[in-house]
Legacy VTK file of the C-alpha trace (Angstrom):
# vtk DataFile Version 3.0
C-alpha trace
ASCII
DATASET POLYDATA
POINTS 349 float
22.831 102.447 169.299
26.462 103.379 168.577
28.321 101.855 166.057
31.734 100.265 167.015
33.312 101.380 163.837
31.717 105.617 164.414
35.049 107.280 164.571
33.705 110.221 165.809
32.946 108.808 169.123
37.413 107.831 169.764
38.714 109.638 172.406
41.591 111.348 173.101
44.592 110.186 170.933
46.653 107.349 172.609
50.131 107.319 172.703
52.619 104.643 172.580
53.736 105.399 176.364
50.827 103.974 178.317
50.789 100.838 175.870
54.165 99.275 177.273
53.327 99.015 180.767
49.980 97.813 179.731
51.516 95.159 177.628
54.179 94.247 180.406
50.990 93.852 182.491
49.530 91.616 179.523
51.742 88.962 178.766
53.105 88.755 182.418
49.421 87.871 183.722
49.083 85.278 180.441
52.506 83.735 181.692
51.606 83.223 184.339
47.934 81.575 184.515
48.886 78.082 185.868
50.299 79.675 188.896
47.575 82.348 189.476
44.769 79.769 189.328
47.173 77.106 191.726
47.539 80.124 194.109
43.547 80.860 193.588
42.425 77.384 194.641
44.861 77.361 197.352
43.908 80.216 198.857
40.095 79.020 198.810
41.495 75.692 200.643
40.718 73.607 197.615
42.764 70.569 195.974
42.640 70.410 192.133
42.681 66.684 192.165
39.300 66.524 193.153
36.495 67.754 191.309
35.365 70.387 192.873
38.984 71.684 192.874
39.405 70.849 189.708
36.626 72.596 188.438
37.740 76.006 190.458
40.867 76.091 189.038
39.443 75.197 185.266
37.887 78.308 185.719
40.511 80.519 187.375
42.698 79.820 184.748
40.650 79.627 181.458
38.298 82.748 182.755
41.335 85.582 182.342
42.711 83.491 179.387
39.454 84.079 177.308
39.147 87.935 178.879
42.682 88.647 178.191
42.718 87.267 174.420
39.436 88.956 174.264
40.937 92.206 174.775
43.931 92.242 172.915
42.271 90.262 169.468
39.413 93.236 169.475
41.970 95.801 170.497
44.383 94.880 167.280
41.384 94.744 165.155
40.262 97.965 165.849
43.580 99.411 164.805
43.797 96.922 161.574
40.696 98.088 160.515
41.991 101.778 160.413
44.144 101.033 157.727
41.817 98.620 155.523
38.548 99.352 154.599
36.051 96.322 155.233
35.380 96.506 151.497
38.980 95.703 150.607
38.687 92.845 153.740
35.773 91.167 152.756
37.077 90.847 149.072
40.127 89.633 150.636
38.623 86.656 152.607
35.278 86.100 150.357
37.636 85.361 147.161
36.267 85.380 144.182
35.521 81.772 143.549
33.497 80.937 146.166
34.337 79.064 149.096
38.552 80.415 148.936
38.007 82.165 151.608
36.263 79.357 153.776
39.436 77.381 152.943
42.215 80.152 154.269
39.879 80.600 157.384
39.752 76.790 158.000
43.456 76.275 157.351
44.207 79.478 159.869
42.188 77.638 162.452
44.750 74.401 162.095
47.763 77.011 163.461
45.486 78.690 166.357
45.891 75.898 169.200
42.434 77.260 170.875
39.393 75.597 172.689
35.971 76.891 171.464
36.104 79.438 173.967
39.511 81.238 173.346
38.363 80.801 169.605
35.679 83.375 170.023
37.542 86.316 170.661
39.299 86.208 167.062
35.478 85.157 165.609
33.976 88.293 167.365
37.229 90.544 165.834
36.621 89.018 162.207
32.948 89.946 161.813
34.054 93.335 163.876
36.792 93.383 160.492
33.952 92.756 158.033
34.776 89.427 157.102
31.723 87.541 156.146
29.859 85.240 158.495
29.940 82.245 156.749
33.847 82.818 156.618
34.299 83.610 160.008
32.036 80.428 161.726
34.912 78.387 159.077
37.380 79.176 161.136
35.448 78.987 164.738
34.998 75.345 163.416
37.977 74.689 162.450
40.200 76.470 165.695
39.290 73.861 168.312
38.379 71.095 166.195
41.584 70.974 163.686
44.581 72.137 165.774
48.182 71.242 165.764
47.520 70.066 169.334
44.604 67.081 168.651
46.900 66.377 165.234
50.126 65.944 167.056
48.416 63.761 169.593
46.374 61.763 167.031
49.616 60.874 165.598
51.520 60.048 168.775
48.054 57.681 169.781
46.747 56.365 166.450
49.481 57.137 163.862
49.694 59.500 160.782
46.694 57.858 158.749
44.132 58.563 161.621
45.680 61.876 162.309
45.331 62.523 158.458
41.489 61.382 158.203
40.745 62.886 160.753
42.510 66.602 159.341
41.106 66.046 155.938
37.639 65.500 157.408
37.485 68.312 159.835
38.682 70.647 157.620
35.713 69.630 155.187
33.048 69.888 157.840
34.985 73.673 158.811
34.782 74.482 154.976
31.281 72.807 154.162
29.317 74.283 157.240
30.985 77.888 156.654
30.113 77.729 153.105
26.248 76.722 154.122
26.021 78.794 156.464
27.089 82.085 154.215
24.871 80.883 151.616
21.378 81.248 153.764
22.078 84.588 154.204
21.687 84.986 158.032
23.385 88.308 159.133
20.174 89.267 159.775
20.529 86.680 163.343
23.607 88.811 163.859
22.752 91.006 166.887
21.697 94.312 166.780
24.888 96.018 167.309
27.434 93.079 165.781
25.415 94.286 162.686
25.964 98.020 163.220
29.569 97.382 163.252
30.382 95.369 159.964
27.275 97.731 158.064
28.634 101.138 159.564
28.960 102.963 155.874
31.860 104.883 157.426
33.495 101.337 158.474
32.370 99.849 154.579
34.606 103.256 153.177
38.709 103.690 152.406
40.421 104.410 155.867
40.838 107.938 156.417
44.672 108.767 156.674
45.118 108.896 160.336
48.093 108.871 162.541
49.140 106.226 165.028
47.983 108.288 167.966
44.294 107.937 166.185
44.730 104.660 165.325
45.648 103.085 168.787
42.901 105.110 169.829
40.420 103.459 168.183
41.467 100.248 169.429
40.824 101.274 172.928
37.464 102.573 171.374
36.992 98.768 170.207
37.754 97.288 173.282
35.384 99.614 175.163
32.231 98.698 172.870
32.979 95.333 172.448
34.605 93.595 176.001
31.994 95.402 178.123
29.275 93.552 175.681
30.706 90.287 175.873
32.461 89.786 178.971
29.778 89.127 181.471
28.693 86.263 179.048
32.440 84.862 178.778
32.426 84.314 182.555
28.754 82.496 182.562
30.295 80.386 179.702
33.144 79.551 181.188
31.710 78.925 184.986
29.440 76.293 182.929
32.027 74.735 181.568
33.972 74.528 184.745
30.984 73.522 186.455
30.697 70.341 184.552
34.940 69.670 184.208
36.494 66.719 185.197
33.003 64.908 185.337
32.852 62.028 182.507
31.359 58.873 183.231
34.114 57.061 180.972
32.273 53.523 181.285
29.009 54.509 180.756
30.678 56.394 177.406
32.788 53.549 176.799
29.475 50.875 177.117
27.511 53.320 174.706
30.269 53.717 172.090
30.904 49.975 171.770
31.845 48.676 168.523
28.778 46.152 168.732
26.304 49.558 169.869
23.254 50.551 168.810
22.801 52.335 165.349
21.815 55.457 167.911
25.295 54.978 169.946
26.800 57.676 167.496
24.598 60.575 167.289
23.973 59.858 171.226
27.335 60.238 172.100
27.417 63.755 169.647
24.772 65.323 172.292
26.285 64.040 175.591
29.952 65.892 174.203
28.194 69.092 173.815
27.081 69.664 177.789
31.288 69.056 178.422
33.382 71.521 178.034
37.346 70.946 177.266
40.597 71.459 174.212
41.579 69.132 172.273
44.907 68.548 174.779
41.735 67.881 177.334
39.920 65.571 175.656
42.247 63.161 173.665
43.361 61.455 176.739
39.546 60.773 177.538
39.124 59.336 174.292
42.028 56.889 174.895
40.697 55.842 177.423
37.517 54.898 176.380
38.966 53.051 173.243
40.925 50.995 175.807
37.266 49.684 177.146
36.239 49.095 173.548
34.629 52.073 172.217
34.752 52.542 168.618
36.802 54.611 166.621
34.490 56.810 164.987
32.077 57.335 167.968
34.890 58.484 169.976
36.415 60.633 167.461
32.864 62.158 166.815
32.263 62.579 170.713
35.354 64.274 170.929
34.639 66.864 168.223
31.137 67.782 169.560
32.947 68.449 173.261
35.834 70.946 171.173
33.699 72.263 168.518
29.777 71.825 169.822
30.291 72.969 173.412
27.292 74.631 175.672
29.407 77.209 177.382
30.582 78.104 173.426
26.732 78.781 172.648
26.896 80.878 176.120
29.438 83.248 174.823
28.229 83.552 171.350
24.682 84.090 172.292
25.743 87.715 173.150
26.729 87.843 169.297
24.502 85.459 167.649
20.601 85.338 167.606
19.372 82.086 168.621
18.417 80.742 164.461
21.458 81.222 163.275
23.281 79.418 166.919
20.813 76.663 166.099
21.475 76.193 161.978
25.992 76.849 163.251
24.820 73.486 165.816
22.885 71.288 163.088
25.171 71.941 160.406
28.438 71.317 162.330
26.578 68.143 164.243
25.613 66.607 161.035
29.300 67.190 159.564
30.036 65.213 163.083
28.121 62.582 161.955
29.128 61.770 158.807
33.194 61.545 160.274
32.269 59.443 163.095
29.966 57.210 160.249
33.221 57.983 158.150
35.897 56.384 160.386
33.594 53.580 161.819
33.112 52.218 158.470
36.780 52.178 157.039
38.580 50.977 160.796
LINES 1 350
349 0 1 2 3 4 5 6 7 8 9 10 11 12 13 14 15 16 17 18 19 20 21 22 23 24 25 26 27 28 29 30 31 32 33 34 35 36 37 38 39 40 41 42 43 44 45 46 47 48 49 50 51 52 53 54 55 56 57 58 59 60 61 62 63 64 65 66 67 68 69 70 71 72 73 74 75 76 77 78 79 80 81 82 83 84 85 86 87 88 89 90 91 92 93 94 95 96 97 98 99 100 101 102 103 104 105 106 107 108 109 110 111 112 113 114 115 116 117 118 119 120 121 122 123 124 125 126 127 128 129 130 131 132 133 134 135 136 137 138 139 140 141 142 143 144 145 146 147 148 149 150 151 152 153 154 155 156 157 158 159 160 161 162 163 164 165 166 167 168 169 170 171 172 173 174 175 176 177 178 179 180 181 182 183 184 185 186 187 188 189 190 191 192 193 194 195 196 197 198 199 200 201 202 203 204 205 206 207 208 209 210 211 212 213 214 215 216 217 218 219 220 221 222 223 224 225 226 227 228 229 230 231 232 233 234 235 236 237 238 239 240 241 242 243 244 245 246 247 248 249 250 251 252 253 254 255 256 257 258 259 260 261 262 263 264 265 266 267 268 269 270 271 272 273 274 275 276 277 278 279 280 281 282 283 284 285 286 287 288 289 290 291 292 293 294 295 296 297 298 299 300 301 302 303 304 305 306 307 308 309 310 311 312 313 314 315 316 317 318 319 320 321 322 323 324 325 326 327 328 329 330 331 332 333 334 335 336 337 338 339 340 341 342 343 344 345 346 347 348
């Protein structure tokens, strides 16, 4: 199998000339998402206030959103990594004390406003970089789970002591699980050619002295390797999550998150978050609403978290990445880490 880091498969040089149109093309299609996927389900006669409609356009939009961050996250990695040698990048991020560089992938994650999904793209580029595994599943944690957005909102709802529980918190369970994770040693549940890219001896060495021609080159190179791995398995994720949008039994959540629930309430309501699929923007509103028919704090917060950070169209994608052991031990560590905020916050409020 090819390596995604051989140089000497690059094509021809790529000039600066095709890149502007492309990246006209680029941000004018992200711009304008909303309005492609209304157009989309209008054209197939559908209305987004319903579920089925909903569901269509949940997919027309977040679909390209995911493909087109895809591309342009692997594209600027390959170039980055032309001019930094993965030696040099894992030293970077790995820190010398351990766990430093679990904390400045965590912290990254707060100023990335993505859902699980959109989060995988940059997770895909930083192993594609070198950056050590343990490091890189910090900040997949940490993206969807501990964004500006579900701060901001946590705040506006619940006020700043909430908001700040719930930052400290997720941030530990983004450092802790990262930190566990690196420690078992599992790159070997990499796949096959994830692994050929970050142990490519070429990619390990000091960047050759290239020009930009060479360098934007092998970008493209990236992008070719990498999107036409992944991509079929970002649609499948994101057509399950679709599939299942818009469809939360509220009072059935809100009866088995009760305050007065069952010591099993908690860690039930971790496992029926992970089938759903939304952001943090997505869910917080869901969560209000099911502490307005009396569902504790902590359960709702910890539901929450598993939908954002625990989701089944998330394993989807990352299964084209991740061998199934090292999927499962990224699920129990983070779920347990779930577990002990939602214990956390339903002890203390």
């Amino acid at each position: 199998m090819t390596s995604v880091c051989d140089t000497e498969n690059v094509r021809r040089p790529l000039t600066w000339g095709p890149l502007v149109p492309i990246g006209a093309a680029w941000v004018a299609a992200y711009a304008n998402l909303e309005a492609l996927a209304d157009l989309g389900t209008h054209l197939l006669g559908l209305d987004s206030r319903t579920p089925l409609g909903d569901a269509v356009h949940f997919f027309l939009f977040d679909a390209p959103k995911v493909l087109l961050l895809l591309v342009l996250v692997v594209f600027i990695m390959g170039v980055v990594h032309t001019f930094v040698s993965q030696t040099r990048t894992r030293a970077l991020l790995a820190g010398r004390r351990e766990g430093i560089g679990n904390v400045m992938a965590a912290a990254l994650g707060i100023v990335t406003p993505f859902c699980s999904c959109s989060a995988v793209p940059l997770f895909i580029g930083f192993l594609s970089a070198g950056i050590p595994l343990g490091v890189t599943l910090s900040f997949l944690i940490s993206a969807p789970m501990v964004n500006e957005v579900a701060l901001a909102l946590l705040f506006g709802m619940f006020g700043w002591k909430v908001a700040a529980l719930y930052l400290s918190l997720g941030l530990t369970v983004a450092i802790v699980a990262g930190v566990a994770i690196g420690r078992l040693g599992m790159e070997r549940h990499l796949e096959d050619w994830v692994r050929e890219a970050v142990c490519s001896p070429q990619n390990l060495s000091a960047p050759a002295d290239r020009g930009w021609p060479e360098r934007l080159a092998e970008g493209r190179a990236h992008v070719r390797k990498i999107v036409a791995k992944v991509w079929p398995w970002v649609i499948l994720g994101i057509a399950v999550g679709a599939g299942i949008h818009g469809w939360v039994p509220q009072d059935y959540m809100a009866s088995l998150m009760g305050k007065d629930a069952a010591w099993w309430s908690l860690p039930a309501a971790i496992l029926l978050g992970v089938p759903m699929y939304s952001n943090a923007a997505g869910i917080i509103p869901v969560v209000e609403a099911l502490l307005a028919k009396g569902a504790a704090l902590g359960t709702a917060l910890a539901f929450m978290m598993s939908v954002i950070a625990l989701s089944l169209p998330e394993f989807v994608i990352l299964r084209r990445v991740l061998k199934w052991p090292l999927i499962a031990a990224f699920a129990g560590i983070v779920a347990a880490g779930i577990l002990l905020v939602g214990y956390v916050f339903n002890a203390i409020l």
